[in-house]
C-alpha positions in Angstrom: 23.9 -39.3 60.1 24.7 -42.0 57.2 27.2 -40.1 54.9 30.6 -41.7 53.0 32.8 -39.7 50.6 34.9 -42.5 48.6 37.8 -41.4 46.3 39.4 -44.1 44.4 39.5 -46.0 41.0 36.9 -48.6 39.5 38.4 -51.9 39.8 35.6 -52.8 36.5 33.4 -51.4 34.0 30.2 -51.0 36.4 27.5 -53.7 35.1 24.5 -52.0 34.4 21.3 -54.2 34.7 17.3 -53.5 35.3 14.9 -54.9 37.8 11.9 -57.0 37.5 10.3 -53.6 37.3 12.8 -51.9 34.7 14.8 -49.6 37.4 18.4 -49.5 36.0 21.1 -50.1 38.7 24.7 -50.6 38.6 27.4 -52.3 40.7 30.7 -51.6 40.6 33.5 -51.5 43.5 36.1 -48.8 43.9 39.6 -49.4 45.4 40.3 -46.5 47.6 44.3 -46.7 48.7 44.3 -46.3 52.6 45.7 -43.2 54.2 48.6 -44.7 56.1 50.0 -47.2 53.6 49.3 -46.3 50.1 50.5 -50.1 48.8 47.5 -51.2 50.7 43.8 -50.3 49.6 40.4 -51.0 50.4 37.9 -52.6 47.8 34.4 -51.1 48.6 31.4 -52.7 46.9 29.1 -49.4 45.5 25.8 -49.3 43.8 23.9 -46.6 41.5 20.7 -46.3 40.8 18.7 -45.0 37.7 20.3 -41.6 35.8 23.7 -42.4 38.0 23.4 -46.1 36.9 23.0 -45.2 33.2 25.6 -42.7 33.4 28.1 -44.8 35.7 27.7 -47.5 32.4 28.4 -45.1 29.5 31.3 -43.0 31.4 33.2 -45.0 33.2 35.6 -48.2 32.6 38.4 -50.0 34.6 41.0 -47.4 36.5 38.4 -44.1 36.1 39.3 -42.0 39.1 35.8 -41.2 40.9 34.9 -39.3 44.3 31.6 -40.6 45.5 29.3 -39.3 47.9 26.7 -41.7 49.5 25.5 -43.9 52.5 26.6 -47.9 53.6 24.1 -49.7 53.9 24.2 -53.2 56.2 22.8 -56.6 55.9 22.9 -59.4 57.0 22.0 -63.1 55.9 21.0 -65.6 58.6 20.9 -69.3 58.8 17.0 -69.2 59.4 16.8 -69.6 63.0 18.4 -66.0 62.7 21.9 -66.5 64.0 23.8 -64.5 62.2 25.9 -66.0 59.3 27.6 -62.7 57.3 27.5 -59.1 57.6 27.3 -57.8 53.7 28.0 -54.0 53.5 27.4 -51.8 50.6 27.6 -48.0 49.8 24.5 -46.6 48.1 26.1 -43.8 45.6 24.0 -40.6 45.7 26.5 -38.7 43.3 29.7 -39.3 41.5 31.7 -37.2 40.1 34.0 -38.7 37.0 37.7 -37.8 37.9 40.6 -38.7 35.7 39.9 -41.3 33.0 43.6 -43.3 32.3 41.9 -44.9 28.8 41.0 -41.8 27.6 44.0 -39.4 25.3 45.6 -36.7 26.6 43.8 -33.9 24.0 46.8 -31.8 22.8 
């Protein structure tokens, strides 16, 4: 089984953009801080596709707090006699939820 759960903050607005084919898709990376030394975090490149894309664009901005839910994918880019020249690893976002949101007021 394939499953990651990220919690952490946007490092970026996600940029929204649309394939040859007009699917929207977003990329965006989240810093999750790691469990043993909370000075140091991870930066984790994401992506969102369609609805979650759209949304991830309107909602979200620099610092959001979001818990994701998802699968990493692998690849890996080659010389062309196919030696292996970089391992490139990305976490396909099924669902996000939108946690705390530090541009946003406090509503009194």
């Amino acid at each position: 089984m394939n499953n990651i759960k990220l919690l952490g903050r946007l490092t970026a607005k996600p940029e929204l953009k649309q394939s040859s084919k007009g699917r929207s898709y977003a990329f965006f990376t989240v810093a999750t801080p790691r469990q043993n030394n909370r000075d140091e975090a991870d930066f984790i490149r994401c992506i969102a596709f369609d609805k979650l894309a759209d949304a991830m664009a309107k909602h979200c901005g620099k610092g959001r707090q979001v818990l994701l839910d998802g699968r990493l994918e692998v690849n890996v880019s080659d010389k062309g006699d196919g030696s292996p020249v970089a391992f490139f690893h990305t976490v396909i976002a099924n669902h996000v939820d939108f946690l705390h949101d530090p541009n946003r007021e406090a509503v009194a």
